[in-house]
C-alpha positions in Angstrom: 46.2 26.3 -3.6 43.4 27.1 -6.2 39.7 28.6 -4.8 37.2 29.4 -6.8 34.2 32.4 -5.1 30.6 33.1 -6.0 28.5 35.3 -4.8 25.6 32.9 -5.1 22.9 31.8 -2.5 25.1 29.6 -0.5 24.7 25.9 0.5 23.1 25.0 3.6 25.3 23.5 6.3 23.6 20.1 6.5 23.5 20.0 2.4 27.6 20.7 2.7 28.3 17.4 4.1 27.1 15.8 0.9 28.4 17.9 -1.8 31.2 16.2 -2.9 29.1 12.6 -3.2 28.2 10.9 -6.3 25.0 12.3 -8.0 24.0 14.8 -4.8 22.3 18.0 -5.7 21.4 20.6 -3.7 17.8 21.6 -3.3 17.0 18.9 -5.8 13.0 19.5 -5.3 13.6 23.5 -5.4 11.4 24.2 -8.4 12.9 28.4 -7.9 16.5 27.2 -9.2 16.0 25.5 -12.0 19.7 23.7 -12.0 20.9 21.5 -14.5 23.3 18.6 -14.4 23.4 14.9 -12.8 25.2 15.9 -9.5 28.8 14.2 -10.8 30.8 17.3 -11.2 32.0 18.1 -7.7 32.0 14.4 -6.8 34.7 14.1 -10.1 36.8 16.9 -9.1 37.4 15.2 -5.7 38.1 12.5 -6.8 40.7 13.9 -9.5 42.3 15.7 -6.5 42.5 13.2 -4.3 44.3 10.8 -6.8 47.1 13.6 -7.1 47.2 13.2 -3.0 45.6 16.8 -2.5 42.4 17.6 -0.7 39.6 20.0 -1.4 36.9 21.5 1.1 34.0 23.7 0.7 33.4 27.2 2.7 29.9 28.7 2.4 27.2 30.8 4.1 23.3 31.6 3.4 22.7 34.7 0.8 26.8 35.4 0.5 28.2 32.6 -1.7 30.4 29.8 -1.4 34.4 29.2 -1.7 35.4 26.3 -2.8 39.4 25.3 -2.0 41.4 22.2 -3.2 45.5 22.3 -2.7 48.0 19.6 -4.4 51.6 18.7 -3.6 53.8 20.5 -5.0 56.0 16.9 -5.7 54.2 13.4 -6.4 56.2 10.8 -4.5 57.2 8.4 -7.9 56.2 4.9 -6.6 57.1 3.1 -10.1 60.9 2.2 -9.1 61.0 -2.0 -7.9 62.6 -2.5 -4.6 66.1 -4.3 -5.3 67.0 -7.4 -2.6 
């Protein structure tokens, strides 16, 4: 298990539901942040977790920050061996 804290402005809770999608930013109009990027980074690191079978979630709240979590297997079940008749 790996989680990674800010104490940032948080990420409203009907902006959370997107936050892992393809090219999503939050507050995207927000002329006050002044963000960089394309909106691919989270949407990459889910899928790089969910190809090793592990999942990853998001935990936030207005004006305290965000946590975001993501836990792997410990073992990779090894599906290159051919079934013998």
């Amino acid at each position: 298990m790996v989680r990674v804290s800010d104490n940032g402005i948080g990420i409203p809770p009907e902006e959370q539901l997107h936050i892992f999608d393809d090219f999503y930013r939050v507050d995207k109009n927000d002329t006050n942040l002044q963000m960089g990027g394309m909106g691919v980074g989270l949407a990459i690191v889910r899928a790089l977790v969910e190809a090793y079978n592990g999942r990853i979630w998001l935990d936030s709240t207005i004006g305290r920050g965000s946590t975001f979590t993501f836990i792997l297997p410990a073992r990779q079940v090894d599906h290159s061996f051919a079934a013998v008749p």
